[in-house]
C-alpha positions, 0 to 999 in steps of 0.5 A: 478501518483496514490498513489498505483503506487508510492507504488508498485514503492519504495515497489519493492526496499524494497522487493528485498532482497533475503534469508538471506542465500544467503546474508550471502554468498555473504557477505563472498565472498566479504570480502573474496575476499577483503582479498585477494586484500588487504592481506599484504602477499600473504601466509596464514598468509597474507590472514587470516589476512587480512580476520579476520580484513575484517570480524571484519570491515563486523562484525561491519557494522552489529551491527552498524544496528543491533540497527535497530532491536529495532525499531521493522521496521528491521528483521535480514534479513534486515539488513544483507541487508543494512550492505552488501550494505554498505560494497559494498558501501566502498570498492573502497576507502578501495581498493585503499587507502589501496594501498596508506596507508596500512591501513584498514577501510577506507573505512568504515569510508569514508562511514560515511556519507552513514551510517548517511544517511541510518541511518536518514531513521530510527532513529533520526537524532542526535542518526544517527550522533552519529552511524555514526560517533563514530562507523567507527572511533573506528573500524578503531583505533581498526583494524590497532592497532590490525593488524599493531599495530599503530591504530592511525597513520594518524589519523587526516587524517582519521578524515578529511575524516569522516568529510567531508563524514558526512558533505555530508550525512548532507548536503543531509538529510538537503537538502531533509528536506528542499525540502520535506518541501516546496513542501508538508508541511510534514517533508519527514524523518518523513513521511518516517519513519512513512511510513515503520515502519507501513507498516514492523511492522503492527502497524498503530500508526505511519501512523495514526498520520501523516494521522491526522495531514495533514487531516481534523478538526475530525468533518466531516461526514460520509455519508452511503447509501444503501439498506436492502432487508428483506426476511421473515424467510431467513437472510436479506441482506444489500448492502452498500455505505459509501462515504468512501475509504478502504485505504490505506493499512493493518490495517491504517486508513479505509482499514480494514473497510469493515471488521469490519463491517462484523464483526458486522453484520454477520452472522445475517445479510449478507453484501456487501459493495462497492466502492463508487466514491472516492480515498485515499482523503476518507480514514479515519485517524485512524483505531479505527475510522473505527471501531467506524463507523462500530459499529454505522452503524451496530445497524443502520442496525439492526434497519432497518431490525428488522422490516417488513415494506419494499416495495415489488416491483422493476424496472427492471435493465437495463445497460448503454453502451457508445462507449469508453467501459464504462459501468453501471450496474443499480439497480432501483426503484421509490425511489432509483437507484445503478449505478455499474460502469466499463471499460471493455475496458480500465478497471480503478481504481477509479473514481472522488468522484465529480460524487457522488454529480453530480448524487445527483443534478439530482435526488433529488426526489430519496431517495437513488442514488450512483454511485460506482466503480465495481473495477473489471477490472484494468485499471488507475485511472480515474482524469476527471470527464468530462470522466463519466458525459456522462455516468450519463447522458445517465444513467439518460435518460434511467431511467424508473421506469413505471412497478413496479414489485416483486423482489426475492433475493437470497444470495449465498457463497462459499470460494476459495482455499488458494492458490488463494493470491490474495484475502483479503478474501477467501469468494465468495458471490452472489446475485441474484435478480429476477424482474418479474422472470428475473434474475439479478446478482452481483458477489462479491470478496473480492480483489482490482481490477481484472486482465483484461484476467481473467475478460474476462474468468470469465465473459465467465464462467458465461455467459456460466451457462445461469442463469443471465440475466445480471450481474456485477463483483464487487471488493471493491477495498480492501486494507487490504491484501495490503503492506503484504510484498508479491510479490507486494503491490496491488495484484489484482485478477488473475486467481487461482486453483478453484476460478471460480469454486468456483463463480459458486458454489455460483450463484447456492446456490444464485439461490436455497436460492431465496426468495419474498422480500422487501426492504428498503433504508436508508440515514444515517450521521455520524458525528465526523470523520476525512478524511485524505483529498486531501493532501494524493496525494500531500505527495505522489507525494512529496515523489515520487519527493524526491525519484527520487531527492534521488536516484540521490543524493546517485549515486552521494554521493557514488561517492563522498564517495569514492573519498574522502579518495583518494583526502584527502591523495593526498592533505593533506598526507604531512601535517598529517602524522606521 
């Protein structure tokens, strides 16, 4: 399962809350329909009696997880939501105890160790404990002293209850400590914590700390490949390929990355960046690195184009078609080769970072060869290498480089309209690239992938403007619009007001800035960097277990919460009642 699958799975439950309006109204709802049930009398001193003290019990639960506001992860919205959960979690046992008892708030302290559990996710397990136990039972003394006038009958009962519920909640927690451990290294409550309070506060600290601790040394390299076509009196243009991945989502690690190099470079030189062959296992750690990486490859770039020495001659591109849909897109010459890969058949999401390195092998004379992922077609995650060699090879056998001929590049931009969401950024660019006065073209969209049945309608417009002879859609697989809290965690580009009309306003200005070109290919290494490495997948895929051993796990606590009260009054009421 792909990190952005578990993602989008737990984000849903994250995000389902509806407006804090209608969470207020079903809160009164309850209490007050647990006021009614559970009233003394049934006249209006029964009712708003018992209401008041279900309102205080709904009151409490609140400022219980108000704390959560200062850790900054928690809104107020938030946490009405969870204290409405756990009102709902308690009133069984509230119900049926306070038909054996008479007495109030039960219920919530029988759900002591649903709070401790809730709490854990959050906060310190000793500052949980603390919460979750002091809290339900000071309320429990505070409404029947207040309401019945005795807040301490039975209350050595009522202590059994909060006991055994909190041993439950610890035994859980422990459990799922233990377990998280032994499968990935990573304490779970830890990466959890770290985990949403990066993603609901967009401060990447948290995240990050977790990422270098189960990354590399902090001294590894970052290869940057690429090409930088310079153009006379016209900006120059620089296509991109770091061996690196823009992940995993918002300001963490490298998923701003492409961004920052933007702002590097730009407007003086303009830049497209790509998807090189590679998952999460590429991203970087820490967010100040890719910022670092970005600074160092920017004044590389503006070395390399303060000069006008460049080859002015080209191969033509040619594309590479197999049976099963795969496909790539080749920008050629007698010292490099671009292969643009996508499924528009299957679609994918991301190829194995092995090609990398296996079209490296077989092209040793060439200067520049990378293989990135067009990204433009949503698909699944490609895990066999074996499924694209054959694609590199026929790449390969099709390679010729016999007639060196002039190349034009033109660069084109437009922005799209605000309401298409889907996009990291509104800016639409094209480049064109006219070999021996046959034109090419490459469509680039700020997103992370692309709906399939709008590729096919994008494509057909593009096509039907008569102006490329091939071309290729390219997305860099952009993450850091990703976990901002819309509907889903990875949006990926769909059709939205204006945004083909809008890429065909840039084929034109691409077409029309058109200018005799030479270009130059660069192979740079940065050093001193840290991947976050192939544990990422095996954090994910543990946590994913533990989520589904979780969510059984607190079906099964609720159960038992709520049959606690009952079955301790059924044994032990002879012995501690007053």
């Amino acid at each position: 399962m792909s990190v952005e699958v578990i993602v989008r799975k737990y984000y849903d439950k994250l995000s389902v809350l509806p407006r804090r309006r209608i969470i207020l109204a079903v809160y009164v709802g309850l209490i007050s329909l647990t006021s009614f049930i559970n009233a003394r009398s049934y006249d209006f001193k029964g009712f708003m009696e018992s209401f008041l003290s279900y309102l205080a019990i709904g009151v409490i639960l609140t400022l219980i997880y108000l704390t959560l506001l200062l850790s900054k992860v928690f809104n107020v919205k938030r946490v009405l939501g969870v204290s409405l959960v756990t009102y709902v979690v308690s009133l069984p046992a509230e119900i049926v105890f306070f038909r054996l008892t008479g007495l109030k708030a039960s219920g919530l302290v029988a759900s002591s160790g649903f709070i401790y559990v809730v709490l854990s996710a959050f906060v310190k397990p000793t500052t949980a404990l603390i919460m979750s136990s002091t809290a339900p039972l000071l309320t429990y003394i505070a409404i029947n002293e207040l309401f019945l006038g005795n807040g301490i009958y039975n209350l050595t009962l009522i202590g059994l209850v909060e006991v055994t519920s909190l041993l439950i909640g610890v035994l859980f927690i422990t459990y799922i400590e233990f377990k998280g451990r032994s499968l990935s290294g990573v304490s779970p409550l830890k990466a959890l914590r770290a985990f949403l309070n990066t993603w609901l506060t967009g401060d990447p600290e948290s995240l990050e700390n977790l990422f270098n601790n189960i990354g590399g040394n902090g001294n590894e390299s970052v290869v940057v490949k690429g090409l930088v076509f310079l153009r006379g009196d016209s900006k120059p243009i620089a296509l991109i390929f770091p061996k690196m991945h823009y992940g995993p989502f918002k300001n963490v690690g490298s998923s701003n990355f492409i961004h920052q190099l933007r702002g590097v470079l730009e407007p003086k030189v303009k830049v497209l960046t790509f998807h090189t062959a590679g998952s999460h296992e590429h991203n970087l750690t820490s967010n100040r690195d890719a910022g670092r990486l970005a600074r160092e490859l920017g004044n590389a770039i503006y070395n390399l184009v303060s000069g006008n020495n460049g080859k002015s001659h080209v191969c033509r591109p040619y594309r590479t078609v197999l049976e099963d849909g795969w496909t790539s897109f080749n920008l050629i010459s007698d010292d490099f080769i671009v292969m643009l890969v996508s499924n528009k058949t299957l679609g994918n999401d991301d190829i194995p970072a092995v090609l990398w390195d296996l079209l490296e092998s077989r092209v040793k004379h060439l200067d520049v060869a990378v293989i990135a992922d067009a990204h433009a077609f949503k698909g699944d995650k490609v895990l066999d290498p074996d499924v694209l060699i054959p694609l590199v090879e026929n790449t390969l056998k099709s390679y010729r480089c016999d007639a060196m001929l002039p190349i034009k590049v033109g660069y084109g931009e437009s922005r799209a309209s605000p309401l298409c969401y889907d996009l990291c950024d509104p800016t639409v660019k094209v480049l064109s690239l006219n070999v021996g006065g046959e034109r090419y073209g490459i469509v680039y969209i700020y997103g992370n992938n692309m709906d399939k049945s709008y590729r096919a309608l994008l494509d057909k417009s593009i096509r039907s403007l008569n102006v490329f002879k091939d071309f290729e859609v390219v997305t860099p697989d952009d993450h850091s619009c990703a976990a901002s809290l819309k509907e889903s965690p990875y949006e990926i580009v769909k059709d939205c007001p204006g945004l083909t009309k809008t890429v065909a306003e840039a084929i034109t200005k691409a077409v029309s800035d058109e200018a005799p070109s030479k270009y130059r290919t660069f192979n740079l290494t940065f050093n001193g960097f840290k991947y976050v490495g192939p544990k990422v997948f095996t954090l994910m895929e543990s946590l994913n277990t533990l989520g589904g051993i979780a969510e059984k796990g607190l079906l099964i606590m609720l159960l038992l919460v709520n049959l606690i009260p009952i079955l301790t009054y059924l044994v032990f009421h002879g012995y501690f009642t007053a």
